[in-house]
C-alpha positions in Angstrom: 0.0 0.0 0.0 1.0 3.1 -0.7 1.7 6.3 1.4 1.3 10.0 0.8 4.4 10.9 2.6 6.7 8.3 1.2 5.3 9.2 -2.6 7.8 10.7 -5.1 7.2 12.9 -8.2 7.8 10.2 -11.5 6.7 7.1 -9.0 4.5 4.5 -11.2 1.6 2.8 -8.6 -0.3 -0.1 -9.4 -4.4 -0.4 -9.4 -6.1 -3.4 -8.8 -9.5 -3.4 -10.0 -12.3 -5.7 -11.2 -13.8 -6.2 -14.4 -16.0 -8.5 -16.1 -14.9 -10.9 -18.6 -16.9 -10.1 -21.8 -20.6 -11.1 -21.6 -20.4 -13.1 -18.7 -21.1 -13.2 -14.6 -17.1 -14.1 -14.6 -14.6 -10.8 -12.9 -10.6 -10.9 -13.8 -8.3 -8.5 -12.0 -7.2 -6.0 -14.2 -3.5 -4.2 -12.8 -3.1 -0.3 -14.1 -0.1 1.9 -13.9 -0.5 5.0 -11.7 2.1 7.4 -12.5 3.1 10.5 -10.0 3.1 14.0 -11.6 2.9 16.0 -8.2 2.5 15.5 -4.3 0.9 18.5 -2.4 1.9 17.2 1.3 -0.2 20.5 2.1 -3.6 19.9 0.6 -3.4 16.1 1.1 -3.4 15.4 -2.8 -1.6 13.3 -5.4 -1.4 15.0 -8.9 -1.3 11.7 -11.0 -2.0 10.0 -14.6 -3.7 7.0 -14.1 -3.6 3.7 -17.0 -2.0 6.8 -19.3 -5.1 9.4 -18.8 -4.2 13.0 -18.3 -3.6 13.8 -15.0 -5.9 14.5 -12.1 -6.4 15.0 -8.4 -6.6 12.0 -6.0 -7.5 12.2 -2.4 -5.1 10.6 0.6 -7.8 8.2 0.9 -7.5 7.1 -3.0 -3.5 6.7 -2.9 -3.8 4.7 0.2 -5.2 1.4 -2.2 -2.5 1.8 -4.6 0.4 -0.8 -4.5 4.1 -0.1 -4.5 5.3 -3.0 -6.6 3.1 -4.6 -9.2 0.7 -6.8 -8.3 1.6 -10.8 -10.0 -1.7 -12.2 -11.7 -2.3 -15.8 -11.4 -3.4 -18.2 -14.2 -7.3 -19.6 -13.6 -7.9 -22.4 -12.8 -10.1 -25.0 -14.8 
């Protein structure tokens, strides 16, 4: 997990979210790359580009879920 105080400007974060698997009730985790543009110790706030979008605001609470090292999918299992 990630921490506001410990962030650096050009970090790349990890997301872990899920999504569903074409037209089906099956979910996959899908890992995106959270890059640091700015850290506002002051306001509490992470300037960032998340999956390659320009960048936005996200809140301490938001930067808390992100991981430090890139999460390793597993293959499914039949």
């Amino acid at each position: 997990m990630a921490s506001l105080n410990r962030l650096r400007e050009g970090q790349v974060l990890y997301t872990v979210t899920r999504q569903k698997v074409g037209n089906t009730t099956l979910t996959r985790a899908a890992v995106h790359p959270v890059r640091v543009v700015r850290v506002d110790l002051a306001a509490r706030r992470v300037m960032a580009s998340w999956n390659g979008n320009p960048e936005r605001a996200f809140s301490e609470s938001q930067v808390a879920k992100w991981k430090v090292t890139k999460p390793v999918s597993r293959p499914l299992m039949h």
